[in-house]
Backbone as CSV, one residue per row, in Angstrom:
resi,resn,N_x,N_y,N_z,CA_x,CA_y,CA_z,C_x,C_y,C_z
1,UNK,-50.596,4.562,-2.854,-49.361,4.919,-2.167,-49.361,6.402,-1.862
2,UNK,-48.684,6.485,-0.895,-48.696,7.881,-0.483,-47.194,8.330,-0.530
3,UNK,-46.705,10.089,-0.927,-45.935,10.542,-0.818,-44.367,9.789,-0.314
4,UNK,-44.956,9.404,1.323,-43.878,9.190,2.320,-43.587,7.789,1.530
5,UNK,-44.538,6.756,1.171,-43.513,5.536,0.346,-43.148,5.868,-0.933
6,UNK,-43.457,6.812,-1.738,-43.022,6.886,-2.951,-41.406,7.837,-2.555
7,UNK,-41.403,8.558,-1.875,-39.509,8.969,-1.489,-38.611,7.908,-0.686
8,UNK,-39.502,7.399,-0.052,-38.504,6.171,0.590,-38.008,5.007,-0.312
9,UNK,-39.327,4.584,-1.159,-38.911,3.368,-2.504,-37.792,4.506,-3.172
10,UNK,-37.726,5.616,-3.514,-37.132,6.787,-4.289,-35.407,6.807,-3.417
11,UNK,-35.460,6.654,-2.537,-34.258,7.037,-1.893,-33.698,5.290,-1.779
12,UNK,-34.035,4.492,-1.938,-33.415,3.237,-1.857,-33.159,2.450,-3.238
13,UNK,-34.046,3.215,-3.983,-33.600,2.137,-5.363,-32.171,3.329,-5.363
14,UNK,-32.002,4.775,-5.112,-30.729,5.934,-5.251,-29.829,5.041,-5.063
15,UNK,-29.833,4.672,-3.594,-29.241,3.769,-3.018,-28.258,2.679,-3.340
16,UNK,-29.515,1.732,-4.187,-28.663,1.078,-4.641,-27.905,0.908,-5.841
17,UNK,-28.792,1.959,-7.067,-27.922,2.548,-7.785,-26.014,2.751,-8.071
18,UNK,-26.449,3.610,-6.650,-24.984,4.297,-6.097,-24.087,2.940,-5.553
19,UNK,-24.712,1.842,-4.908,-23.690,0.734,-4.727,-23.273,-0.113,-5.840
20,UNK,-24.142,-0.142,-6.464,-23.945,-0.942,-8.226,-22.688,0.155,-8.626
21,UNK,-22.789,1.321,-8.703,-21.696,1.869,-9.508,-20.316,2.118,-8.807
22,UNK,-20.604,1.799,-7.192,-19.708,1.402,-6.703,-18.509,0.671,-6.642
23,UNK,-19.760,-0.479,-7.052,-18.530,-1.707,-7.152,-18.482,-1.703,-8.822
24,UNK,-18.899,-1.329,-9.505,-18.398,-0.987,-10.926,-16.913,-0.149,-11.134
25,UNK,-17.200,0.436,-10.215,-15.611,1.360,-10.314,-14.747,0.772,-9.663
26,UNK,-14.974,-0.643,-8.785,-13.977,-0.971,-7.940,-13.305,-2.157,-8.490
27,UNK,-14.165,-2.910,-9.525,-14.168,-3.651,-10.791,-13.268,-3.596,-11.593
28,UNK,-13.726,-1.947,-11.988,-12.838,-0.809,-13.337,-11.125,-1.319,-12.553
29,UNK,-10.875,-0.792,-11.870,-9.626,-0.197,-10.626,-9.023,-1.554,-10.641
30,UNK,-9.460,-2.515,-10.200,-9.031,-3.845,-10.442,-8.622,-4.162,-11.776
31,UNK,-9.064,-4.244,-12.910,-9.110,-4.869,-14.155,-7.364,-3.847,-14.464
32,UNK,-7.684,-2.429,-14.175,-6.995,-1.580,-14.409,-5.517,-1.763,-13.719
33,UNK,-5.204,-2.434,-12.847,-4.357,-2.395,-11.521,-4.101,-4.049,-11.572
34,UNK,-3.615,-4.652,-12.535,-3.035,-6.422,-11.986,-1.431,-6.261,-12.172
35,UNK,-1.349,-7.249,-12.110,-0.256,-7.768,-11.888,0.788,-7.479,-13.041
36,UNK,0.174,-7.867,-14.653,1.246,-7.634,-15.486,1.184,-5.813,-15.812
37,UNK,0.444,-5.111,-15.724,0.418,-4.080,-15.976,1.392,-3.420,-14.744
38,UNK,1.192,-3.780,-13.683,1.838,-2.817,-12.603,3.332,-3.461,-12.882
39,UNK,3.855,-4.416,-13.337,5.192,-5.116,-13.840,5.825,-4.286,-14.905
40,UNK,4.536,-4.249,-15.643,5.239,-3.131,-16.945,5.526,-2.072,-16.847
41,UNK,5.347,-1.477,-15.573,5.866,-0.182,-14.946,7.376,-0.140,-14.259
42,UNK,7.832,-1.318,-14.954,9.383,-1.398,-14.007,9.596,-1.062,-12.530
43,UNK,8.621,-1.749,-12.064,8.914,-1.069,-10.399,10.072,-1.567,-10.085
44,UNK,10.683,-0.991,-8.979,12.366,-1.415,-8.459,12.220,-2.621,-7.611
45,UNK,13.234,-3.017,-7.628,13.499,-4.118,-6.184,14.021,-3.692,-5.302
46,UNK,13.219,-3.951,-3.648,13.877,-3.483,-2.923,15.530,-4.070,-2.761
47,UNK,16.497,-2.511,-1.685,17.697,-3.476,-1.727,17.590,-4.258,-1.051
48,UNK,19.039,-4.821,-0.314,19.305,-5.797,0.175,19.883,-5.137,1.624
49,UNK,20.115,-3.643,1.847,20.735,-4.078,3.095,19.826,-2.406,3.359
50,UNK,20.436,-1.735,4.555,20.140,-0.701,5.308,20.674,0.939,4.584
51,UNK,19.447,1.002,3.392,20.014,2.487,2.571,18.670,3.113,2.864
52,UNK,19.085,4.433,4.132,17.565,5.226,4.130,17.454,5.818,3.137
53,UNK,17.956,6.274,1.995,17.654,7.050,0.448,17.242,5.919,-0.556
54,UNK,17.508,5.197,-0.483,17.248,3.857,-1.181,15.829,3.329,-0.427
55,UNK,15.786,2.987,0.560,14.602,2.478,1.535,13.383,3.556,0.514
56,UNK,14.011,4.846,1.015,13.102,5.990,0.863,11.901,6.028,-0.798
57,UNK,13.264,6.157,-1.617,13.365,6.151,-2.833,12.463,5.160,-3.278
58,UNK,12.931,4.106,-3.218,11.809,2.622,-3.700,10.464,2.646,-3.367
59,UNK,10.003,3.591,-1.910,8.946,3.352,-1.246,7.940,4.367,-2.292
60,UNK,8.530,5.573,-2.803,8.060,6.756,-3.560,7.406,6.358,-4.970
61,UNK,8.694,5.219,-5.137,8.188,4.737,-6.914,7.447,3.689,-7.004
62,UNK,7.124,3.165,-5.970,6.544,2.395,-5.983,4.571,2.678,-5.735
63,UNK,4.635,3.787,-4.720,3.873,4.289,-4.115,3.115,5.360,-6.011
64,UNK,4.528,5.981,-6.740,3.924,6.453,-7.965,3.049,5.635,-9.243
65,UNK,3.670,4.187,-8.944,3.096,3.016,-9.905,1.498,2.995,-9.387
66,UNK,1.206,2.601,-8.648,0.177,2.558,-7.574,-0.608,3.507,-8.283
67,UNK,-0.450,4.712,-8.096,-1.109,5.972,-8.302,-1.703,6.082,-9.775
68,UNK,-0.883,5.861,-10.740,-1.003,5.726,-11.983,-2.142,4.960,-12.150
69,UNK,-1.776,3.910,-12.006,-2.590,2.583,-11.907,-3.461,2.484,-11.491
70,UNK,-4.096,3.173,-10.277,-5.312,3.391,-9.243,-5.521,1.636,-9.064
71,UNK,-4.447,1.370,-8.188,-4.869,0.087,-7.321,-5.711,0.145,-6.418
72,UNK,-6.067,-1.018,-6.029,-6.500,-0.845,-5.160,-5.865,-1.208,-3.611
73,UNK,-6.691,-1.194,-2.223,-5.489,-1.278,-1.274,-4.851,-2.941,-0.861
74,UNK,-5.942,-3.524,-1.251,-4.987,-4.625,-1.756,-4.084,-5.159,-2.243
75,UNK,-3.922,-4.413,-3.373,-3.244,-5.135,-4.429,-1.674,-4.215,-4.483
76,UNK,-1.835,-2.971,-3.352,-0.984,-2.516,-3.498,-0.235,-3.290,-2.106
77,UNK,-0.733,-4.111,-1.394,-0.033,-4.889,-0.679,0.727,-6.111,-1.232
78,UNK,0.191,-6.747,-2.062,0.703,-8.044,-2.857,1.627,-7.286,-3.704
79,UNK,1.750,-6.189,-4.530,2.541,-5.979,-5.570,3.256,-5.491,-4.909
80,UNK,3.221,-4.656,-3.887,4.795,-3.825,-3.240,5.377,-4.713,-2.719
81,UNK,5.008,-5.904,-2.169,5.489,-6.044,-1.347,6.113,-7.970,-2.044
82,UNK,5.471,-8.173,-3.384,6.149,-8.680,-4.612,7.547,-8.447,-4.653
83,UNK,8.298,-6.926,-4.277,8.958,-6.373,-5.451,10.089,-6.444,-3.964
84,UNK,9.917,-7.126,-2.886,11.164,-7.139,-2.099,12.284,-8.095,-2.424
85,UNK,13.046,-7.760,-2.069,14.387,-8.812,-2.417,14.936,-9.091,-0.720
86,UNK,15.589,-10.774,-1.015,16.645,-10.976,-0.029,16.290,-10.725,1.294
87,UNK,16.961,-10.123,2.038,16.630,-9.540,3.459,15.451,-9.066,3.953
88,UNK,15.260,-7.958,2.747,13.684,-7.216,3.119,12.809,-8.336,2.735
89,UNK,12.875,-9.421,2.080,11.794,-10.481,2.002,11.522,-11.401,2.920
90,UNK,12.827,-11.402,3.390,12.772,-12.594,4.729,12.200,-11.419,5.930
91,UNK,12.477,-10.546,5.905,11.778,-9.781,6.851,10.576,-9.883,7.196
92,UNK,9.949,-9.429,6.396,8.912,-9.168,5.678,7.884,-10.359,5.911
93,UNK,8.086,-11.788,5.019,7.611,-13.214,5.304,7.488,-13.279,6.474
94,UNK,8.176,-12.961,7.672,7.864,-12.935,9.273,7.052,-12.312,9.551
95,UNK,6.650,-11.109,9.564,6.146,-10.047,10.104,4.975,-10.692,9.418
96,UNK,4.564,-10.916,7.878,3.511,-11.273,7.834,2.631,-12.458,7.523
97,UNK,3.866,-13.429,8.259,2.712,-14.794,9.223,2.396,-14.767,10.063
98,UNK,3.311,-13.358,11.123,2.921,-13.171,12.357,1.248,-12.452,12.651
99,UNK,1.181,-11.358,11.648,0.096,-10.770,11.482,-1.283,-11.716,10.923
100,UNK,-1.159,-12.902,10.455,-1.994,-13.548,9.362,-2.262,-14.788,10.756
101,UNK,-1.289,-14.906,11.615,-1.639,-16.164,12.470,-2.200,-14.918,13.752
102,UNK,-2.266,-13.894,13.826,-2.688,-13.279,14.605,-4.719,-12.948,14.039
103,UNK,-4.249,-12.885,12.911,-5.525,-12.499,12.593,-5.738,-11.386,12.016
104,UNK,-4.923,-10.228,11.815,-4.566,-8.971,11.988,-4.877,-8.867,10.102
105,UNK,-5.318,-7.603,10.036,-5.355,-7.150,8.870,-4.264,-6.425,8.013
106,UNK,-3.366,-6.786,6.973,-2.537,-6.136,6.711,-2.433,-5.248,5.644
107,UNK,-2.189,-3.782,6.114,-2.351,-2.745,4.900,-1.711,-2.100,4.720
108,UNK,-1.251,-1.440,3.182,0.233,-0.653,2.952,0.447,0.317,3.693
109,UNK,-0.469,0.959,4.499,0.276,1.937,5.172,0.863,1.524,6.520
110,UNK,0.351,0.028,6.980,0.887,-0.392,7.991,2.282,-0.905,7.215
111,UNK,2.263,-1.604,6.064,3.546,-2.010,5.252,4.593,-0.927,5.871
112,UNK,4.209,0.544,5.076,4.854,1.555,4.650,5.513,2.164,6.117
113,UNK,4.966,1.900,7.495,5.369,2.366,8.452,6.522,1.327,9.053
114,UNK,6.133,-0.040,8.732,7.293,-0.945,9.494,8.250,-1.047,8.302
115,UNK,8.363,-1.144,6.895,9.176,-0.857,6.328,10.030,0.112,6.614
116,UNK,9.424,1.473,6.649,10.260,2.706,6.843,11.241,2.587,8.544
117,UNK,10.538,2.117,9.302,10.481,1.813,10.527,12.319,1.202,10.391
118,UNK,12.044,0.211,9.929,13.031,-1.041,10.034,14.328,-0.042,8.570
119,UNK,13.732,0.047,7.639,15.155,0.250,6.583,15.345,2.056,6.467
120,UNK,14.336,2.922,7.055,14.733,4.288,6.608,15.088,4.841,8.196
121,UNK,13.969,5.076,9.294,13.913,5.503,10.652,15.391,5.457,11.326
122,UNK,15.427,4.267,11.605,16.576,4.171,12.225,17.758,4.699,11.989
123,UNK,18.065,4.710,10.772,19.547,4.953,9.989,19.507,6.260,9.920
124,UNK,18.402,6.935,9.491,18.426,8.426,9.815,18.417,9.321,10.645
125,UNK,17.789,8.197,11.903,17.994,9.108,13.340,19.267,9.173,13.360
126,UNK,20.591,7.738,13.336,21.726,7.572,13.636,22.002,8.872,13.278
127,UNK,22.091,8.715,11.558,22.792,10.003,11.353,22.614,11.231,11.652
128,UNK,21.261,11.777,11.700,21.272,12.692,12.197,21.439,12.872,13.433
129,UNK,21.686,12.346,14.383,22.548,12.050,16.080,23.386,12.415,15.616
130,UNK,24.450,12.110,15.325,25.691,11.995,14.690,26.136,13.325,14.385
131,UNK,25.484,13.907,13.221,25.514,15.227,12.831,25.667,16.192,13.734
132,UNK,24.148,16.108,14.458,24.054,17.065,16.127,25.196,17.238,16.935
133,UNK,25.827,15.980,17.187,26.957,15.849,18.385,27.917,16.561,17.087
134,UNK,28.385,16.375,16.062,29.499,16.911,15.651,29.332,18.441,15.280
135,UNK,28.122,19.600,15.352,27.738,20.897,15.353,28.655,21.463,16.818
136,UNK,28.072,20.294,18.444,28.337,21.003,19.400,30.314,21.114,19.504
């Protein structure tokens, strides 16, 4: 063997090394991140009607459980989105059969934008409209 195959066999067993410990840590993160553990963190329920501080609020502590936990981006879709109540669930159940019969991939930050979208955005533009016109 010469040089040039002994760095190439050298750079691919690296290789796969580095993917073995890959998915070892992604393993770890999982084992670390289920279901009863992220429960035992008291995450909130979302409310029930249109509170952008509340919307806001829930999205933060929930987003802090997560963090702790080092979920993964999965699982931070099933568990956040576990923790809706009532309205925001029926919401929610729509939007994502629509996405699932579309084909569409669904991920918390797409969660985190139509959530905010639908229970924080709106209510805060109002008010702050509102505010503006009552300055002039």
């Amino acid at each position: 063997m010469d040089g040039r195959n002994d760095a190439a066999i050298a750079a691919a067993l690296k290789a796969m090394a580095q993917t073995m410990q890959n998915q070892l840590n992604a393993a770890r993160n999982e084992a670390n991140c289920n279901l009863n553990t992220f429960q035992r963190e008291n995450p909130p329920t979302s409310k029930d009607r249109h509170d952008p501080d509340g919307a806001h609020a829930w999205l933060k502590e929930i987003d802090r459980i997560f963090q702790l936990l080092d979920c993964s981006a999965k699982q931070k879709v099933w568990y956040g989105t576990h923790m809706l109540a009532k309205e925001a669930k029926d919401w929610w159940l729509s939007i994502r059969q629509r996405l699932e019969a579309a084909g569409e991939v669904i991920t918390w930050v797409f969660f985190n934008r139509e959530f905010l979208r639908k229970y924080f955005l709106e209510d805060v533009q109002g008010k702050k409209e509102i505010k503006f016109l009552e300055l002039k």
